[in-house]
N, C-alpha and C positions, 0 to 999 in steps of 0.2 A: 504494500500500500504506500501511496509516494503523501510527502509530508502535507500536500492541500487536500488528498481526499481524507486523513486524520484529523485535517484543521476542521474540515467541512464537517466530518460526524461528529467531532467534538461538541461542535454548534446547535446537533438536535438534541428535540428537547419533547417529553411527555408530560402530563399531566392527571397526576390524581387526586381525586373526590377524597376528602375527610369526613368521619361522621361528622364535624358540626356543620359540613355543606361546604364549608371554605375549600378551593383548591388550591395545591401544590405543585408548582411546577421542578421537574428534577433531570437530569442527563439522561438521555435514552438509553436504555440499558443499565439503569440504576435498578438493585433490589429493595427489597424491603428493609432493610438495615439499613441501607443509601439514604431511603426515604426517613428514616427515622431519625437518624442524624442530620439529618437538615432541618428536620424540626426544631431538635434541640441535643447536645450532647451528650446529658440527660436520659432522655429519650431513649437511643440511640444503644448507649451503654446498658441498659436494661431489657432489649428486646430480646424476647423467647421466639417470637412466631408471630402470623401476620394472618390475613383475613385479606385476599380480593376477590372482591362482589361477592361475602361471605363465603366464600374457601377458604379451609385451612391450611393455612401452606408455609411453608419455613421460612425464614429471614434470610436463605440465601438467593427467593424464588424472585425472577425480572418481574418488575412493575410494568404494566402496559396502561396505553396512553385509555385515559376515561374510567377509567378501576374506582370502585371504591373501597378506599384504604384502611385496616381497622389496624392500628398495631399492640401483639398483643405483650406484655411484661410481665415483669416477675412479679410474683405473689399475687395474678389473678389465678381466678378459676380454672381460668385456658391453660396460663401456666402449669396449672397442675397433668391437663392431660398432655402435655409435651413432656413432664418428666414419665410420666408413665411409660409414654410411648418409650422412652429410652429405655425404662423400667424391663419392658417385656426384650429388648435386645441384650440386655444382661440374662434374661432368662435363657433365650434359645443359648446366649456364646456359654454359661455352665451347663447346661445341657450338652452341648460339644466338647466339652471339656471329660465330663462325667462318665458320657455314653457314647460308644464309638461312632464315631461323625459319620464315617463308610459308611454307617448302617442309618441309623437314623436322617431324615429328609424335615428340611423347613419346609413349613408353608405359609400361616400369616399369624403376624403379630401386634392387631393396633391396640390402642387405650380406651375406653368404655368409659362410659359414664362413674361409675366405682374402681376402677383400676385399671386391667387390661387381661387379656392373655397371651397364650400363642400357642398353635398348632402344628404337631408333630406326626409325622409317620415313623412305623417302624421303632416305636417308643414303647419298650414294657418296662413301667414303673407304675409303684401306687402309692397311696396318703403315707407309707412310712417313709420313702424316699423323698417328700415335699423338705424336710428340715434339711437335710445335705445340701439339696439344690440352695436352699436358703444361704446356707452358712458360703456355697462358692459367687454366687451373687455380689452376700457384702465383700467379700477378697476384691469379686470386681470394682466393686465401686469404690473399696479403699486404694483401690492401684488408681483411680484415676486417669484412666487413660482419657487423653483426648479425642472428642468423636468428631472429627473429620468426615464432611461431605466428599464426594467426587463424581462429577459428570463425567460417562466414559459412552464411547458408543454402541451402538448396538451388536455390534460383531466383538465386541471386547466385554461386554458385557454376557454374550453367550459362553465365553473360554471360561469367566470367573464360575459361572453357573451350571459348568459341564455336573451333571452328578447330582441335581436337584431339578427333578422333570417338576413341583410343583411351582418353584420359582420360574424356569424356564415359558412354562405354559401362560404366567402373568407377563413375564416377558413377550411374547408374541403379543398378547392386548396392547401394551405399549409402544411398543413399536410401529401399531398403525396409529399413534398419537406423533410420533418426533423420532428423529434419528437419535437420540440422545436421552440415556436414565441415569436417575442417581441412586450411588451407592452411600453407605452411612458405614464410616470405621473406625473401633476401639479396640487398641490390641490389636493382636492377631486375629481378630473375628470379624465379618463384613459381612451386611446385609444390603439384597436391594432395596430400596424404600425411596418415597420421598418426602419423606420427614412432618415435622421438622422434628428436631431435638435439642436436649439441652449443649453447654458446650462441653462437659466431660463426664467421665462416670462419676466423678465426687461430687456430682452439683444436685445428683439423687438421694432422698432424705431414708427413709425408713421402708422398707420391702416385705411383704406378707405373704407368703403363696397359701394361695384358699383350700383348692381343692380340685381334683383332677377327672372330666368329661369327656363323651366320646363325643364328636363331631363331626357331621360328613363333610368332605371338599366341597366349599363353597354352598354349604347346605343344602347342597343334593343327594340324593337317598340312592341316585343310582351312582353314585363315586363313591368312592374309598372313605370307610370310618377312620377317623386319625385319633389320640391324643391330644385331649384340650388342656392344659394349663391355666386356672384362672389365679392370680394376684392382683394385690394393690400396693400403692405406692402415697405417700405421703411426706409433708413435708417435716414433721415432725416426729416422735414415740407419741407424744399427747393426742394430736388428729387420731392416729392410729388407733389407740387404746380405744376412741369414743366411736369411731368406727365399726371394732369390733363388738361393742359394745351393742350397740342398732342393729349390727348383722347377729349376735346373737340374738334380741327383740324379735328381731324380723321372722328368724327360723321359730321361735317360740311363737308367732302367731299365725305359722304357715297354714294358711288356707285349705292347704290337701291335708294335712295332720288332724286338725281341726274337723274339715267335713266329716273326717271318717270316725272320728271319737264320738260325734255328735249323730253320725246318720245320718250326713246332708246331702250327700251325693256319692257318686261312684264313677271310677274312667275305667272300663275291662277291655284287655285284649281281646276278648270274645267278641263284643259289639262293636271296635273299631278305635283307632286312636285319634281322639278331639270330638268325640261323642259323650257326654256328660248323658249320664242317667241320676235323675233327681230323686231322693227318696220320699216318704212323706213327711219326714220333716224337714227336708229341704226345701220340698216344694209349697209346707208348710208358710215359711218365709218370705219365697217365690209372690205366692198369692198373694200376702200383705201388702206386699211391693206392686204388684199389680192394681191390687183395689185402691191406693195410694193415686197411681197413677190415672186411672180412669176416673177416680171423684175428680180430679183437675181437668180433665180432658173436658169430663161431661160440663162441667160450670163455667168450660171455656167457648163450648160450641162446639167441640167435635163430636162428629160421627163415625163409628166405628166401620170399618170394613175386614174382606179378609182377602185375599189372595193366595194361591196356590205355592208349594215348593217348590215348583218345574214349571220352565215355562219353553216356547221353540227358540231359540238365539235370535231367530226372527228380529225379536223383541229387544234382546239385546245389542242386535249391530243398529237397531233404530236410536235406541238410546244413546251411544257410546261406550256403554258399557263392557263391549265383548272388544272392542280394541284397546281398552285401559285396562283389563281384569281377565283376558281370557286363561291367561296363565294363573289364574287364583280360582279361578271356576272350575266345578263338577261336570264336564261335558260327556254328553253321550248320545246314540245315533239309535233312532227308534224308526224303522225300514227306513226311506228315504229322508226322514226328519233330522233335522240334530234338536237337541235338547239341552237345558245346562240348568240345572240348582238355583235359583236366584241368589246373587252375593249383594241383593238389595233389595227395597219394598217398593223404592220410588216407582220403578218404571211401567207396576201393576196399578200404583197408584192414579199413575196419569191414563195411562186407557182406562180405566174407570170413568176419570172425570169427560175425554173423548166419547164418552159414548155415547153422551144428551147435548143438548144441546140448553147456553149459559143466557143468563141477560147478567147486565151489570149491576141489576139490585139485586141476585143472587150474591153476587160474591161479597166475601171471603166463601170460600168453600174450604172446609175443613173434614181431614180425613186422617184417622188412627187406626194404628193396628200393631199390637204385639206380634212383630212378623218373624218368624224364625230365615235366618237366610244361613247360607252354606261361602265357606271359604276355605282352599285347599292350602293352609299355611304348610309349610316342610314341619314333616316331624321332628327334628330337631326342636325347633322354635315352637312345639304344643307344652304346654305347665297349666297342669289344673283347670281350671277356668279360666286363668288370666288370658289365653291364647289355645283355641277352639277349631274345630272344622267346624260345628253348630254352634248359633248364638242367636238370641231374639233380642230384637232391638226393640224400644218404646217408642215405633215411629212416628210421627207426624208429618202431613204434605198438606199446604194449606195453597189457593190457587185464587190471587187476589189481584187484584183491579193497581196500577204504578200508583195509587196517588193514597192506598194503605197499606203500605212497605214500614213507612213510621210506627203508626200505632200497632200492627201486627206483631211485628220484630219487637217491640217494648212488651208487649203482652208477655210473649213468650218468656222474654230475660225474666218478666216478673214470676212465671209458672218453674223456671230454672232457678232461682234464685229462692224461692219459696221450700225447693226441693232436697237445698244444700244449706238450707239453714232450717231444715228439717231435723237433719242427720247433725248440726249444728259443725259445718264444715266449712274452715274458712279456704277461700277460693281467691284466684285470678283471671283475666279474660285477656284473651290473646284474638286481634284481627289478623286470619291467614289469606294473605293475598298469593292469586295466580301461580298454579304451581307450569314448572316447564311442559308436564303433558297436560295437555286441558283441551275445551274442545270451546269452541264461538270466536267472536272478533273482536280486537283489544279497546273498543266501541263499550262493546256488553260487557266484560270486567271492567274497566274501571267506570264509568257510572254504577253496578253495582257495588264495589268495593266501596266506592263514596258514597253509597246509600245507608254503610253500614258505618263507616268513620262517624258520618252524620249522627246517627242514634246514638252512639259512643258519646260524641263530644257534646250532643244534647244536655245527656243525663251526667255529665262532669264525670264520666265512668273514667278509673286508670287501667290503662291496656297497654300492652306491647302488639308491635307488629310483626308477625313470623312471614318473612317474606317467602311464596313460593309453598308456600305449605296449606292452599286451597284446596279445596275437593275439585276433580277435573273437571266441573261444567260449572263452578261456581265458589265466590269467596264466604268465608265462615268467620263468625265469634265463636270460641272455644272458650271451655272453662276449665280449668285446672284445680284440682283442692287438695288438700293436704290430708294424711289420715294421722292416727295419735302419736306417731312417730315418726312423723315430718318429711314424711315421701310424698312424693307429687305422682295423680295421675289424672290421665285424660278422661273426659267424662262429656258431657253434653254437649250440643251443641246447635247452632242456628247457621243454617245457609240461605243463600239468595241465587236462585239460578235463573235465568234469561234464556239459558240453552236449551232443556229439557222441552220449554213450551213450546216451542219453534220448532224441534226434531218430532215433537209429535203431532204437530200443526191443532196446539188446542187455542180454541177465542172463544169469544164470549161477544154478545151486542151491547156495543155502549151506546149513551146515550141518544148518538148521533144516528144511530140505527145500521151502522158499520160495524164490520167483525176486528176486535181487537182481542190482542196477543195478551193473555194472563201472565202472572209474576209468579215462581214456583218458589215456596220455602221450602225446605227440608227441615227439621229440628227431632231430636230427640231430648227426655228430661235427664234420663239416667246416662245415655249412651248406649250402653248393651245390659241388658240383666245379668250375663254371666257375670264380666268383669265388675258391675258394680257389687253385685254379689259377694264376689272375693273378698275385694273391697273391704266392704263393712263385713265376713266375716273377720278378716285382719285387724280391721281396725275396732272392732270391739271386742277382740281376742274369743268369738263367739258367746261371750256377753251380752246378747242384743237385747236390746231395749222389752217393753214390756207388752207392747203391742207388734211386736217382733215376732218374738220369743217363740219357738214350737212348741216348747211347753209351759206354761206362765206361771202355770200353782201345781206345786206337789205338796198333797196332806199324807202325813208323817205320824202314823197310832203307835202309840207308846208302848200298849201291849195288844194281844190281838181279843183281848175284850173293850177295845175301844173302837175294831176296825167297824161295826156298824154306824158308831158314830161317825169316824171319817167320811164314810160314804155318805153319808147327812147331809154334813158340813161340804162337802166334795159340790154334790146337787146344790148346794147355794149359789153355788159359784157358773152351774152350766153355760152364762154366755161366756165363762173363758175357756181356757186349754187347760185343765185341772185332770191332774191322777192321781192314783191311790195308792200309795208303797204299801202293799200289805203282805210285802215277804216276811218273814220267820226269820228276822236280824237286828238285833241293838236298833237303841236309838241313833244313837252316836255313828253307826254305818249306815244310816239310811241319810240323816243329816249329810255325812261327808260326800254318798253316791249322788246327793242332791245339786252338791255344792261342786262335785265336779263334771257333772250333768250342766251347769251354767244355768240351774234354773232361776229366775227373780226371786222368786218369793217360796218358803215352806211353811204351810200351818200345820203345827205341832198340837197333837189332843192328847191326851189322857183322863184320868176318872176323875181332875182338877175342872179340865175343861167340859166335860159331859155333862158333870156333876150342875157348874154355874150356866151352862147352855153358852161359852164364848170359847175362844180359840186363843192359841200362841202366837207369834209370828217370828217368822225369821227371814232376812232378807240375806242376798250372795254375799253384801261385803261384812256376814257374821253380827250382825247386831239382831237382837231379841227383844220381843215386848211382849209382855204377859195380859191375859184379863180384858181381852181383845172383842170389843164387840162386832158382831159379824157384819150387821147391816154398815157399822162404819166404816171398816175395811174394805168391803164391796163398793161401796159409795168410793170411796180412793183409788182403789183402781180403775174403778168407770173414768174418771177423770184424768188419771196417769195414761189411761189405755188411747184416749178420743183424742188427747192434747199430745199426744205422740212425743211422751218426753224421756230424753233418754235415756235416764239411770231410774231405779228402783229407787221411791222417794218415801215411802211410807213411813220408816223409820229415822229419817234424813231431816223430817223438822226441825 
């Protein structure tokens, strides 16, 4: 290159977007560390990893002209999953060290939300071997090697890779991206990756390896099961400790342990895997949840409908549905037909509404249905209920006139919000705009996205915006809520679709006596009943509430010349769920089978209480009250039970 065409590149120049909107103009060919130090030196010195147009991407990756720039530092959150990520490349290099490299094969190592893993073939170790690995890890992180990027090319990147068909196989993905990948090296150890990472092994705090899972390649069932590794990484021992601490919580109010102590449900080999069979005190529960939801539905103006399990794809390639989800749907061929599971309510919903014909003082037309739909997740990724081949959702599709989007949309937040502070669960609300696959014209996204900002900044609501994280025919408010151990999950939600009404050519006669195009919402309260399910059984550690509850009142005869009394007492109570412990056992074992049964309430009788015609009481969290009259007890739970409150309060005055 002769010294004017260097003068002349010197000379260009890009530009990137900051979150506060301000731009930066910087050398072409600057990275994100480039970028950061022109900010500030500050700055600069502290960058871990960077964000263009929310990617996560290393500080050594080129800034391109128009980006928008997030840079990310030490001691954020981000921070944290950059160490991780280095975290699990300490794992695979003692892994090579421990277990003959020859034999054992990488495959991928990123950082998760809680830590990270990585995945091995040709890997025979179990939970006694985690503490070894442990102890070569910290070796590694005490040598402190420096981790070193290097961009090498494609033919040179096959020679390092000879010997590792699953790295090789991502290699070929890459390669129809650029002539050029990078490698990440500490030690003698090199992996491909593209980062980012911290800048040595000492810059890694404190390392846990969990526990070890099978895994298919790339979560395919028809590839090779490998060797999961799961660890976390921290920046402290104290993070850590508290850590463990949640994750032991967590496991203590695991959902599948729980259902099966209780009777709540069942997942069997026999019937299929991500098929939940409910028992009757699950479904027990179930119901509550259900008649919950239709009192709000009914007081709201819906009308129920139902649709079928199976519908012809027909239906589905009208929707969009079968080119966003064919790969998640049940399909199958009934003689010249094809056929597919519905992975959704809407699309039955709207031939419904197609098949009269509307005026505009019909609408809103409102339409619910507890719809069961089918989704073919990989088995890997099925656990309990949280994640299903079947799940019924608490649908709603309402089919409303543009000019009640406002008051609709506001209805609903108030029947969602009624729902979560039900269950007394504080929450957040995220507007998800446009995801990359969607379907309509960037016309109908953003006027509806701004229909939905609109109600937000109406009602002074605080929201984040999840960019790209729309439902494909339409943008959404999500709600997020916390359970009693401060995990976040995704739960209800409200959408605005433009597309659906159009693909199925529905209108309605407005005023003007022309055919105009309805507004389609989507909204569910709970989300799906399985996951909320879980849900609240984790978060009330199967403690549910009193109108919950599968079983509400167990009476407890002292001896079994009381047990006719019980049954007496028992019949008082018939609008609840009340039984009769009239086994042949202490009181003290009938109390405790009570108490770990999760029941609310026990009334204890003996020839004290026969005698005076009243009862005992005992509530789960062990508190007692003697000399109990019945009508007032009953009279309190009437009230406990109507007003949906969530602890056992009897004894609680």
């Amino acid at each position: 290159m002769s010294d004017s065409d260097s003068d002349a590149n010197a000379g260009e120049q890009l530009t990137v977007v900051l979150p506060d909107g301000s731009e930066l103009a910087v050398d072409d060919g600057a990275t994100v560390e480039d970028c950061a130090y022109e900010i500030g030196p500050g700055l600069g010195r502290d960058t871990v990893a960077g964000k263009l147009d929310g990617d996560f991407v290393a500080k050594e990756a080129p800034a391109y002209d128009g980006a928008e720039l997030e840079i990310i530092t030490e001691g954020s959150d981000e921070s944290l999953r950059v160490m991780r990520h280095s975290a699990s490349h300490c794992l695979a290099q003692a892994v090579e060290r421990l277990y003959d490299e020859e034999t054992v094969k990488l495959a991928i190592g990123p950082p998760t939300d809680e830590g990270f893993y990585y995945d091995f073939d040709n890997l025979d170790i179990d939970e006694s071997d985690l503490r070894d690995l442990e102890a070569e890890i910290e070796d590694i992180i005490a040598e402190d090697y420096e981790i070193e990027r290097e961009d090498v090319s494609i033919e040179e990147a096959e020679e390092r890779l000879a010997g590792e068909p699953y790295k090789l196989e991502l290699l070929e993905e890459l390669a129809e991206e650029g002539d050029t990948v990078s490698f990440y090296k500490q030690g003698e150890w090199e992996d491909l990756c593209a980062g980012p990472h911290v800048d040595s092994t000492g810059e890694i705090g404190v390392v846990k390896l969990l526990e070890i899972a099978g895994a298919y390649w790339r979560g395919d069932e028809e590839n090779e099961m490998q060797t999961r590794i799961y660890g976390t990484a921290f920046e402290d021992e104290g993070d850590l400790e508290a850590f463990i601490k949640r994750k032991e919580e967590a496991e203590k109010r695991d959902h599948r342990k729980i259902g099966s102590e209780m009777n709540l449900f069942s997942i069997q080999d026999v019937t299929g895997p991500g098929l939940p069979l409910y028992h009757p005190p699950g479904k027990t529960v179930l119901k509550e949840l259900e008649d919950f939801v239709e009192d709000l539905n009914q007081d709201a103006g819906y009308d129920y409908v139902e649709t079928p399990h199976v519908f012809k794809t027909d239906l589905w390639h009208r929707s969009g549905h079968y080119e966003n989800y064919a790969d998640d749907m049940f399909i199958f061929d009934v003689g010249d037909d094809e056929f597919g599971l519905k992975p959704m309510n809407c699309p039955g919903h709207a031939a419904i509404f197609q098949d009269q014909s509307w005026s505009y003082r019909d609408l809103p037309i409102r339409y619910a249905e507890n719809g069961k739909v089918y989704r073919k997740e990989q088995r890997g990724e099925l656990s309990g209920l949280s994640r299903v081949w079947a799940f019924t959702i608490d649908d709603g599709h309402l089919f409303i006139r543009p000019d009640q989007i406002e008051q609709e949309v506001e209805e609903i937040m108030d029947m969602i919000t009624d729902v979560l502070e039900t269950f007394d669960l504080e929450y957040e609300m995220a507007l998800a705009t446009r995801p990359e696959k969607s379907v309509g014209s960037d016309e109908i996204w953003e006027h509806a996205e701004e229909q939905l900002e609109t109600v937000l900044e109406k009602r002074n609501l605080e929201y984040e915006v999840e960019e790209g994280d729309g439902a494909f025919y339409g943008p959404k408010i999500d709600f997020a809520f916390e359970d009693a151990i401060g995990r976040a999950w995704d739960g209800p939600t409200v959408q605005l679709d433009f597309n659906m009404p159009d693909r199925f050519d529905l209108s309605y006669v407005g005023e003007d006596n022309e055919e105009h195009e309805p507004v389609m919402i989507h909204r569910a309260l709970y989300g799906s009943y399985e996951r909320f399910f879980m849900m609240l059984i984790e978060h009330y550690e199967g403690r549910f509430p009193l109108w919950l509850a599968p079983e509400q009142i167990r009476v407890l005869p002292i001896s079994d010349a009381n047990l006719g009394y019980a049954h007496r007492v028992a019949n008082e109570f018939d609008d609840f769920r009340a039984e009769v412990d009239g086994r042949d056992s202490t009181l003290e074992r009938k109390i405790r089978a009570a108490h770990d049964d999760r029941v609310p309430y026990q009334i204890i009788v003996g020839d004290n209480e026969e005698e005076a015609g009243n009862i005992s009481v005992r509530d789960r969290f062990e508190d007692q009250e003697y000399d109990v009259d019945i009508e007032a007890f009953r009279s309190h739970l009437e009230a406990e039970r109507d007003e949906q409150r969530t602890e056992p309060d009897f004894l609680q005055d």
